[in-house]
C-alpha positions in Angstrom: 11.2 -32.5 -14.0 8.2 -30.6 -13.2 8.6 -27.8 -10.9 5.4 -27.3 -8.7 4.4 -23.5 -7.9 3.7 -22.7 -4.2 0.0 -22.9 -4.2 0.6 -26.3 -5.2 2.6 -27.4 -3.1 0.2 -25.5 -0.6 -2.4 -26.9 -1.9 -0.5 -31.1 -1.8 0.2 -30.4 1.7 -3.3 -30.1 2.4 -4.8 -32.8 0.8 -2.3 -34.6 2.3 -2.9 -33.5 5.7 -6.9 -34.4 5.0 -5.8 -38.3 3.3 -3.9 -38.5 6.6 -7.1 -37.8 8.6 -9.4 -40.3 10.2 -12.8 -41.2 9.3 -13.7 -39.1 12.6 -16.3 -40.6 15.0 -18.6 -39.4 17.8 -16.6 -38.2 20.7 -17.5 -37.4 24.1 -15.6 -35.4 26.7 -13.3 -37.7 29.6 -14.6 -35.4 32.5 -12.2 -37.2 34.7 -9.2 -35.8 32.5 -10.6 -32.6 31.7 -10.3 -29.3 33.4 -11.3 -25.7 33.1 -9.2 -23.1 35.2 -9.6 -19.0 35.9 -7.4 -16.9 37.9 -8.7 -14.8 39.9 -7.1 -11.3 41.1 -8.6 -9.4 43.7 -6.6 -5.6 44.1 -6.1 -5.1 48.1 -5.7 -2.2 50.2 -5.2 1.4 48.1 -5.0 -0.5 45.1 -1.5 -1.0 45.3 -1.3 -4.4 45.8 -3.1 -7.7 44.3 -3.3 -11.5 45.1 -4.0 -13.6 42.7 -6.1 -17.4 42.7 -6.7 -20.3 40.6 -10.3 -21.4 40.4 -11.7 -24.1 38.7 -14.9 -26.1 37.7 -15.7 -29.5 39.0 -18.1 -30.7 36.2 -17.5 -30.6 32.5 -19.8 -31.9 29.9 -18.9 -31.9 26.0 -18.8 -33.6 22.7 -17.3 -33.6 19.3 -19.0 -35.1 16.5 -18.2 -37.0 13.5 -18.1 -33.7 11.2 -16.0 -31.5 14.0 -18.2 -29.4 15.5 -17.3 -29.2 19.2 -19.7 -28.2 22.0 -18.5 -27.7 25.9 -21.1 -27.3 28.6 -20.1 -25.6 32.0 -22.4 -25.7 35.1 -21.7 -22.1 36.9 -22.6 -23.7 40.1 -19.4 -26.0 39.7 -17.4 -23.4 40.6 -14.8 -24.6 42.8 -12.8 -21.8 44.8 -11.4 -23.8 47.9 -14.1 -21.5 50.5 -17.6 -22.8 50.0 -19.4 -19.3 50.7 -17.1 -17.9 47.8 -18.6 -20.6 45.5 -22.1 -19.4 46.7 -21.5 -16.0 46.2 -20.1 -16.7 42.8 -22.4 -18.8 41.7 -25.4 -16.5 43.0 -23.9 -12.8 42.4 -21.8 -13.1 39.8 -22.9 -16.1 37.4 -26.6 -15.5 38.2 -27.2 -19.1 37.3 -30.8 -19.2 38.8 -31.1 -17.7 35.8 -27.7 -18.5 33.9 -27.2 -21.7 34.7 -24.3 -22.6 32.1 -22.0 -21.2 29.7 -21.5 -23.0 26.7 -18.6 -23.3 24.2 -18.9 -24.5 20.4 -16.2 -24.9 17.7 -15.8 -26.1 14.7 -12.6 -28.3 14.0 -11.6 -28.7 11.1 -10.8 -32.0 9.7 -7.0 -31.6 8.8 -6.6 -30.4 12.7 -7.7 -34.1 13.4 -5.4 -35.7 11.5 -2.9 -38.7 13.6 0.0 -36.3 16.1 -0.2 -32.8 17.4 -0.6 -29.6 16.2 -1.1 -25.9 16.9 -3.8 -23.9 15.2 -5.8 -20.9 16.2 -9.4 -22.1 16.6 -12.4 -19.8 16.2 -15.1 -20.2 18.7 -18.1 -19.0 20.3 -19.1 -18.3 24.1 -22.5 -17.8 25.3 -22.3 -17.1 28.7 -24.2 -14.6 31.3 -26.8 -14.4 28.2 -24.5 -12.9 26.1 -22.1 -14.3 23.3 -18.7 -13.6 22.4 -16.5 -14.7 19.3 -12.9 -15.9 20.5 -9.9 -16.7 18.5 -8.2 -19.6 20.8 -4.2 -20.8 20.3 -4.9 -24.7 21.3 -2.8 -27.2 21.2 -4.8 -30.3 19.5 -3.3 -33.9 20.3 -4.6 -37.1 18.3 -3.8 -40.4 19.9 -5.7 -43.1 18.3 -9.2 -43.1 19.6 -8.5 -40.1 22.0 -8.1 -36.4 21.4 -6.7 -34.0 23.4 -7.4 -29.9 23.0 -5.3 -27.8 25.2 -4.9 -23.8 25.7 -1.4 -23.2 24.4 -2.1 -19.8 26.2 -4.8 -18.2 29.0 -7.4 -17.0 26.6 -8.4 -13.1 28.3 -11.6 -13.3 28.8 -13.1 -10.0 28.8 -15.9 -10.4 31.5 -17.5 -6.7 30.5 -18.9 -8.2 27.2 -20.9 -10.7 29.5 -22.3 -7.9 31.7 -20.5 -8.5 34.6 -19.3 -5.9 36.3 -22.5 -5.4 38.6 -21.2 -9.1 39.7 -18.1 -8.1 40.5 -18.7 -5.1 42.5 -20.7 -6.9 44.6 -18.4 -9.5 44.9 -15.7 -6.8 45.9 -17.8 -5.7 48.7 -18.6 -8.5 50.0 -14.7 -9.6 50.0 -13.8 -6.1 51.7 -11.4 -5.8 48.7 -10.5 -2.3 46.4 -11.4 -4.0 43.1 -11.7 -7.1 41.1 -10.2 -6.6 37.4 -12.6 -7.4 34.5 -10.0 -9.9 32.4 -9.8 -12.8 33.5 -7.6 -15.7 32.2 -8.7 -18.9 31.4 -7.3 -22.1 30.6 -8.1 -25.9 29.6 -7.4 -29.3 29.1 -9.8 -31.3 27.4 -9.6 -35.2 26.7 -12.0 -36.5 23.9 -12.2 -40.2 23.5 -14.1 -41.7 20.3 -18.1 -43.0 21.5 -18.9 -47.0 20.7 -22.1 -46.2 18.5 -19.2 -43.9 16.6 -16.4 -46.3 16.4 
């Protein structure tokens, strides 16, 4: 009996994995089952104590196309903070988005990733946001059901708001809020739901 060495076996597994795969198709995001979170902590008083609240975005746009590469598109001014002068404030002080009107997210997937069940991989990906761009390194959790895929944070990703030139933003949102400091990381999660186009079907 032969005895395979590990990079073959390594290197089975993987072929396997991409045999298993799908001939992938178009996808577009399922707003409706999609969602993009921050927390938001705002140091009170002396600087002793904090409160901490979830944010999110009311409008998602993205897709995934038949070769993986992912793109999400956020509108700023979907910010949704439950206080609609905070959104204002947010959208114009912080986000700028007369001027920066979206951030944008792209990925590449990688076939094997998109294979039939669920896995865990770290994905690399982009951010362009506040006219600057970032590289990330995201644990998702990537769910194929059929037709449908689902990419979730398996983790806040720290989003380090300083690389986007921020922190002018957040002052001023401070002041405005009468509170001692906002932190610069911020934690963000998602849930996105993917489901296979007709024209890629």
């Amino acid at each position: 009996m032969k005895i395979l060495t590990k990079q073959q076996l390594y290197a089975g597994i993987s072929l396997a994995m991409l045999a298993a795969a799908p001939a992938l198709a178009d996808m577009a995001l399922d707003s409706s089952r999609s969602a993009v979170s921050l927390v938001s902590v705002k140091v009170t008083g002396d600087g002793s104590t904090s409160a901490s609240e979830l944010f999110k975005f009311t409008s998602l746009e993205g897709t995934v196309d038949a070769d993986g590469n992912a793109q999400i598109t956020i509108p700023l001014e979907a910010i949704e903070t439950g206080v609609g002068i905070r959104n204002e404030r947010m959208a114009e002080f912080l986000f700028e988005t007369d001027t920066y009107p979206q951030a944008t997210v792209t990925a590449l997937i990688p076939p094997e990733a998109l294979a039939e069940g669920s896995r865990d991989i770290e994905l690399p990906a982009t951010l362009d946001l506040h006219g600057q761009t970032s590289e990330l390194a995201i644990p998702v959790t990537i769910n194929v059901q059929g037709d449908k895929v689902f990419v979730n944070s398996s983790e806040p990703v720290l989003l380090d708001t300083n690389a986007h030139e921020f922190s002018g933003g957040l002052a001023k949102l401070a002041d405005l809020a009468k509170v001692f400091h906002i932190p610069s990381t911020v934690p963000v999660s998602f849930n996105l739901a993917f489901t296979a186009t007709a024209n890629g079907s």
